[in-house]
Backbone as a ProteinNet text record, in pm:
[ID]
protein_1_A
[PRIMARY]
XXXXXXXXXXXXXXXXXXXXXXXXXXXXXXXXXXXXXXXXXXXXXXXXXXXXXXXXXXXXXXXXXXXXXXXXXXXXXXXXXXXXXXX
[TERTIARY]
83.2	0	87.7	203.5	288.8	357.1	374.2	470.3	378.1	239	169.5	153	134.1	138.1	296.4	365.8	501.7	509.8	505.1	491.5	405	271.8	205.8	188.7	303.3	367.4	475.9	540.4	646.5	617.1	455.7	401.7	379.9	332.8	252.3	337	427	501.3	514.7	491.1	491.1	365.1	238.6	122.7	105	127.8	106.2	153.1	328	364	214.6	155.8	82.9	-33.3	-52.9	-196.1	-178.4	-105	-90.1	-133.6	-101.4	-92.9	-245.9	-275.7	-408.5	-501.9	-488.1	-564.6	-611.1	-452	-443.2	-541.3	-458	-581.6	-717.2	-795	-947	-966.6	-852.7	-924	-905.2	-841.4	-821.8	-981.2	-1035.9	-1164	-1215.8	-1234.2	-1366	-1362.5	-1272.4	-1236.5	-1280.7	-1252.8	-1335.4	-1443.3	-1494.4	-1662.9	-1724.5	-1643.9	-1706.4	-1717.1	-1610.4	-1585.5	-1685.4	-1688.6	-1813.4	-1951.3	-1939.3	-2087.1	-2143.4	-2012.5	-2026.4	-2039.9	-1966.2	-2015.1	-2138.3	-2184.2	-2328.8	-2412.3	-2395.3	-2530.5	-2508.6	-2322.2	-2342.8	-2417.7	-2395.1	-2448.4	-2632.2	-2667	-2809	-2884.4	-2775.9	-2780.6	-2812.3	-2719	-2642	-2781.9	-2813	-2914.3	-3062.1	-3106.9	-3191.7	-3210.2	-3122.3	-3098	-3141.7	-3048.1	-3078.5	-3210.7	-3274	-3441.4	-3528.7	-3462.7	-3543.9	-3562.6	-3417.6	-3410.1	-3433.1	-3451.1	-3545.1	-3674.2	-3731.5	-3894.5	-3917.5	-3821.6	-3858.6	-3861.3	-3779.2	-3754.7	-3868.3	-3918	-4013.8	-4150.4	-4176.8	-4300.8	-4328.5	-4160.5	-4123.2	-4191.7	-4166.7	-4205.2	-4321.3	-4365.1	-4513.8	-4620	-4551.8	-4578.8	-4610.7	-4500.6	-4461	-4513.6	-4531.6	-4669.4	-4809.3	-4849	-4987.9	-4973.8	-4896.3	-4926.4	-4889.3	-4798.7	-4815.7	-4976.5	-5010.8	-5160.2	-5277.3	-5255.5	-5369.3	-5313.9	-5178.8	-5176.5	-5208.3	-5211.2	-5254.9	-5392.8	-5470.6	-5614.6	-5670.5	-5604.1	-5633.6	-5687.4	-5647.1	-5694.6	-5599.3	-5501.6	-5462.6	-5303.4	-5224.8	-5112.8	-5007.9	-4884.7	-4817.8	-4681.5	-4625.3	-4465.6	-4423.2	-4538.7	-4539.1	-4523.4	-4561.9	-4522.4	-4738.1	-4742.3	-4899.7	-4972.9	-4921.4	-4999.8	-4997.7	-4958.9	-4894.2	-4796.4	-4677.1	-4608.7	-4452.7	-4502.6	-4360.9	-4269.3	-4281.9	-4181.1	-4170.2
-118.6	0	125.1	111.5	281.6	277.2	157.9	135.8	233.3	177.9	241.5	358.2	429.3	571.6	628.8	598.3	675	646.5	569.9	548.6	651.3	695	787.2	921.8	937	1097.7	1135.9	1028	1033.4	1059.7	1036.2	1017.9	1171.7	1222.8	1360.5	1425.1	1472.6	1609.6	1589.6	1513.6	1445.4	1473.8	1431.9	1464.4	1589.7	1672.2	1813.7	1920.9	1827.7	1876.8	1905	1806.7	1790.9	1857.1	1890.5	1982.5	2087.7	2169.6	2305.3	2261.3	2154.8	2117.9	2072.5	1995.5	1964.4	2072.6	2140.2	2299.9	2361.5	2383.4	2461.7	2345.8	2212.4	2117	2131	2142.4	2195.5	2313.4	2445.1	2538.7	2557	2480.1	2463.4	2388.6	2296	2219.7	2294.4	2369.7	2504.9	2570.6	2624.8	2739.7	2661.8	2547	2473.7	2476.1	2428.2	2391.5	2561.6	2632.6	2781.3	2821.3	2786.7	2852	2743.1	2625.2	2547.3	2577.3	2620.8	2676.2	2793.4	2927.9	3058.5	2950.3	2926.8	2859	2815.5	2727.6	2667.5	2803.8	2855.5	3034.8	3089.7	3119.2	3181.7	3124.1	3009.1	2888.6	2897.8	2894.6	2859.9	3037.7	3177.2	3296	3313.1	3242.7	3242.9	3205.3	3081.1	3041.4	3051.1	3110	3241.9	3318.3	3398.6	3475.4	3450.9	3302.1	3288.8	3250.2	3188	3195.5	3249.5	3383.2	3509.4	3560.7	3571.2	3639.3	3536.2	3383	3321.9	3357.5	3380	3393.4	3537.3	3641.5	3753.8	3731.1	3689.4	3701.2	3590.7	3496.7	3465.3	3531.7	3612.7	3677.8	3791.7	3862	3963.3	3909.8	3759.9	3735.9	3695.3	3635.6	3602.1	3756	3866.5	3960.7	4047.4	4027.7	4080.9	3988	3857.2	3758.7	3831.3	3852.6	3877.6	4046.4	4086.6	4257.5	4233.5	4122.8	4117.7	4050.3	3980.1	3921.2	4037.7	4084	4271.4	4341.1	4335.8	4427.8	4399.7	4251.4	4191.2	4141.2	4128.9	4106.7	4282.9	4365.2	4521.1	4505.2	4396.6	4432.4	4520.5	4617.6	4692.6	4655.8	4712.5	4614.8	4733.9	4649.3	4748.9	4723.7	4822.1	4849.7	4711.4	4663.2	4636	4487.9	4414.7	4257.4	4201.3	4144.8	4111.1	4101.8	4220.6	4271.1	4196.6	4059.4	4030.8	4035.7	4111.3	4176.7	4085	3972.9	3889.5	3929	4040.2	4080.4	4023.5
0	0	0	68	86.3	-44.1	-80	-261.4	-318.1	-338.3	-447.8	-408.8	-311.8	-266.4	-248.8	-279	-285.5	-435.4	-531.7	-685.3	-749.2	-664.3	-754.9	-698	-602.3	-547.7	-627.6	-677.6	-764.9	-892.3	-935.2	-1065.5	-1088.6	-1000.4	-962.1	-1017.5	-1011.3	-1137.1	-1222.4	-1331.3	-1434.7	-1501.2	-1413.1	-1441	-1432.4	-1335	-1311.2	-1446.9	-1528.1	-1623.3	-1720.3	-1780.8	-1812.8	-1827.8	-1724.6	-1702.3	-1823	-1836.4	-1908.2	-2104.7	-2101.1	-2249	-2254.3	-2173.9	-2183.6	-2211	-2097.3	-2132.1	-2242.6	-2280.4	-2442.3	-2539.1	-2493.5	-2614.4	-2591.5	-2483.4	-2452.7	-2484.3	-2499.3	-2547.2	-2685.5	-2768.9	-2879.8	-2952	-2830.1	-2930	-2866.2	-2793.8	-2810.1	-2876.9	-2963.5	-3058.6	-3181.5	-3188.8	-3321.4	-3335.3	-3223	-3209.6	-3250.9	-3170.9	-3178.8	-3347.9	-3424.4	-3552.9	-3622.2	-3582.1	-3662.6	-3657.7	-3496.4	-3521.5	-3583.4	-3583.9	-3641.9	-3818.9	-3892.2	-3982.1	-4031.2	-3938.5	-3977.5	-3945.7	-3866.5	-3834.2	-3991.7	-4079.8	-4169.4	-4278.8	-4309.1	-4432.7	-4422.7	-4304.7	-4295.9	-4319.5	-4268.8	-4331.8	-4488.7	-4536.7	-4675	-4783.4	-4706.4	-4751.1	-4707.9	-4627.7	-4654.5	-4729.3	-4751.9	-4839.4	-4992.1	-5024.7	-5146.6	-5169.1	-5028.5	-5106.8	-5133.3	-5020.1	-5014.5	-5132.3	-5207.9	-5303	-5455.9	-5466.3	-5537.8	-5554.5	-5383.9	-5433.6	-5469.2	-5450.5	-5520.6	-5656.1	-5672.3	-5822.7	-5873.1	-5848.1	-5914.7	-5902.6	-5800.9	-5762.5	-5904.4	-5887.5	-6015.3	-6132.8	-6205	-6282.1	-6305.7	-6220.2	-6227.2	-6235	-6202.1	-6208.2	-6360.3	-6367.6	-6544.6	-6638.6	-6557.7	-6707	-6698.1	-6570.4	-6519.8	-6625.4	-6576.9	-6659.5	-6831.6	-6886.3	-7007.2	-7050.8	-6939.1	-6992	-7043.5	-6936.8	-6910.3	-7015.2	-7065.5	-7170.8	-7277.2	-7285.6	-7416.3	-7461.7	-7327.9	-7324.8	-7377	-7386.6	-7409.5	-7574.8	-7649.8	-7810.6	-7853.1	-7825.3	-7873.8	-7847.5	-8015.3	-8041.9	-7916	-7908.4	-7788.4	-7844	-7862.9	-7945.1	-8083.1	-8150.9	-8243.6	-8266.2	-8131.5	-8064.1	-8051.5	-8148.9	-8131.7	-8207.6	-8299.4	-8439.2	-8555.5	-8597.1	-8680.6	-8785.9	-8684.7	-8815.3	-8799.2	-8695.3	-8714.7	-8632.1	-8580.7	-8515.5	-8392.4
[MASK]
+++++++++++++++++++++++++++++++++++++++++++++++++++++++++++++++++++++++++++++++++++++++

């Protein structure tokens, strides 16, 4: 019993070395985790965005069919596209 307790008093600065490196390695995988998660917040941003700015742009167009419809349900030819002139 005093073997193994004088063996792991002896162990003890060795381990204690230790401590400091460990540290830095734990604050090293927090700084990952942290930059992975700033990552995934920007990507899921990113892509927002791009749908935001998908469904505008299709709203735009569905827009500009609906007002070419009204202009064309008018009977009357409009910059020379309707009239039959081929153009």
């Amino acid at each position: 019993m005093i073997t193994l307790l004088l063996a792991a008093l002896q162990a003890a600065p060795a381990a204690l070395k230790a401590v400091p490196k460990i540290l830095e390695a734990l604050e090293r995988l927090g700084d990952i985790q942290t930059a992975r998660a700033a990552q995934q917040r920007k990507d899921e941003k990113d892509k927002a965005i791009i749908d935001l700015i998908a469904a505008a742009r299709k709203r735009r167009l569905r827009r500009e069919r609906e007002v070419g419809r009204v202009q064309g349900d008018s009977g009357a030819a409009s910059d020379g596209h309707g009239d039959g002139s081929g153009i």
